[in-house]
N, C-alpha and C positions, 0 to 999 in steps of 0.2 A: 504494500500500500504506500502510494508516495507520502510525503511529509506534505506538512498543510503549514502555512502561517502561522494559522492558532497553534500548531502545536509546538514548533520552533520558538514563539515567544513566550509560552505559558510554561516550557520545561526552567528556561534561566529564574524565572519570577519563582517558580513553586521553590528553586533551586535558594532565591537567595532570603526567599519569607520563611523557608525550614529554619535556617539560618538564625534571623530575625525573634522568632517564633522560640528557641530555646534558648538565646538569651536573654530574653524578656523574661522567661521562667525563672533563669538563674537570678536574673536582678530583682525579681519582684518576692522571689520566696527568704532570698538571703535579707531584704529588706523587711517584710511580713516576718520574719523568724521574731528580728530585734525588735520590730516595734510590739509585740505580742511579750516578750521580754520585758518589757518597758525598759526597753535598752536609749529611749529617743536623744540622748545627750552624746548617741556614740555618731563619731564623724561618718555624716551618708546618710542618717536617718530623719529626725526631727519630723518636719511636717507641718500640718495644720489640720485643722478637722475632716479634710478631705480625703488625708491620705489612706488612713484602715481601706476606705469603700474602695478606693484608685485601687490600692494592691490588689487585693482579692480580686476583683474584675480584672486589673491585668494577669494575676496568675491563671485565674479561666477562660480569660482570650489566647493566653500563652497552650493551655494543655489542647483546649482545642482547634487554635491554631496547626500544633503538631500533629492533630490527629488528621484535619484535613490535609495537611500535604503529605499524606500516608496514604489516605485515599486517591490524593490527587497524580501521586506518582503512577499507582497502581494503572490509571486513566490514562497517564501519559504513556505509560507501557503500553498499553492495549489500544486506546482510542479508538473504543468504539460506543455506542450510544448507550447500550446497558451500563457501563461504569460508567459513564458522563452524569447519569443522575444521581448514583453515591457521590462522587466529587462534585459535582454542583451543589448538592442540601445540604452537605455538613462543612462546602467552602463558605454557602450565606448563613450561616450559624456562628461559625468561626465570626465571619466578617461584621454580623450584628453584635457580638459579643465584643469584639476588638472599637465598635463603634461607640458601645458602653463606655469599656475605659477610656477613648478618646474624649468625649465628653468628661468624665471624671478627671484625667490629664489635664486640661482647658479648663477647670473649674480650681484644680488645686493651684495651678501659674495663677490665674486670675485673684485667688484670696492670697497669695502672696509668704511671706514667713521664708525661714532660712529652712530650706533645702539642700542635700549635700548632692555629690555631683554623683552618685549611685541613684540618687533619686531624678535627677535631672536627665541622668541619661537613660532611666526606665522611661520616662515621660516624653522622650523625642524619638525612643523606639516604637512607644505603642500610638505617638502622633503620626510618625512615619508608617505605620503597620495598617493602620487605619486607611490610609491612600492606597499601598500595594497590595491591600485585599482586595478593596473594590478594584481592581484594576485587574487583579487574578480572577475573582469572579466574572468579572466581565467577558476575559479571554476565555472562561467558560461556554459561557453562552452567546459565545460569538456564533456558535457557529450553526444559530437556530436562524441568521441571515443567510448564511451561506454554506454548504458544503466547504468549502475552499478555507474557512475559517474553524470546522472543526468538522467530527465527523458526520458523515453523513446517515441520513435518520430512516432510508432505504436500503441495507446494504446487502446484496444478495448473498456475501457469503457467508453468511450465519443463520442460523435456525428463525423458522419465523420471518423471514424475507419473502421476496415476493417470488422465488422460488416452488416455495411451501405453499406458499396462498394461491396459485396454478391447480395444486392436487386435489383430487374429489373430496371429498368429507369420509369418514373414517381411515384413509390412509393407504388405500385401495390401486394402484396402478393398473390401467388398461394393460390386459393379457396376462394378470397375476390371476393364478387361481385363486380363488376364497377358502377359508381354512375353517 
């Protein structure tokens, strides 16, 4: 099967949000640890009253983050329409969730207070993550415009194509005996 657009651009992106996607984890849970500690006085933590909600929402943008581009690889392996719809629902899951903490992220800059830079830089990951989702979803569903942007939603060589939908009802080929 030749290579498509969608799929040339969606492998680097799944490639660099996995990426993305488990340091968020690492920053948000080592962060969530202390402040659960009441460690907030240790350099990197602090905060404001935004922060508890912001972590916990990025560390569940983070885990399902990685879960989608687990399915999403599996997609880019295969691409073909059955696995397009696992990676498409749990990419806009991920992506609703990551849009969670991006709101939260934008709410804790905006109240302000000393932040250290373990927190600053969870919060320009998961502002940044917020855009290369929707942007990975989108190369998703690209390709309900076109074949040529993802796979195509006819494809004869697999079960249930229009192969199959040729043959009579019960499964029956002219000049098989019946059994």
């Amino acid at each position: 099967m030749a290579r498509t657009v969608g799929r040339t651009i969606a492998a680097p992106l799944l490639f660099l949000n996995l990426i993305m996607y488990i340091i968020v984890i690492g920053f948000s849970s080592w962060n969530l640890n202390h402040f659960i500690n009441g460690q907030t006085n240790y350099p990197g933590v602090a905060g404001n009253g935004a922060t508890f909600y912001f972590l916990v929402f990025a560390i569940l943008a983070g885990v399902l983050g990685v879960a989608s581009k687990l399915a999403g690889g599996n997609h880019i392996r295969a691409w073909r329409s059955d696995s397009l719809a696992a990676a498409s629902s749990v990419a806009v899951v991920a992506w609703a969730v990551t849009a969670l903490a991006f709101g939260l992220a934008c709410k804790e800059i905006h109240l302000g207070g000393y932040r250290g830079w373990r927190l600053r830089m969870l919060e320009a990951f998961v502002i940044i993550l917020g855009f290369t989702q929707l942007l990975y979803v989108l190369m998703l569903h690209a390709g309900l415009l076109s074949s040529r942007y993802g796979p195509g939603y006819r494809e004869p060589d697999y079960a249930g194509g229009p192969a199959e939908a040729a043959q009579p009802k019960g499964g029956v080929t002219a000049g098989a005996p019946r059994v």
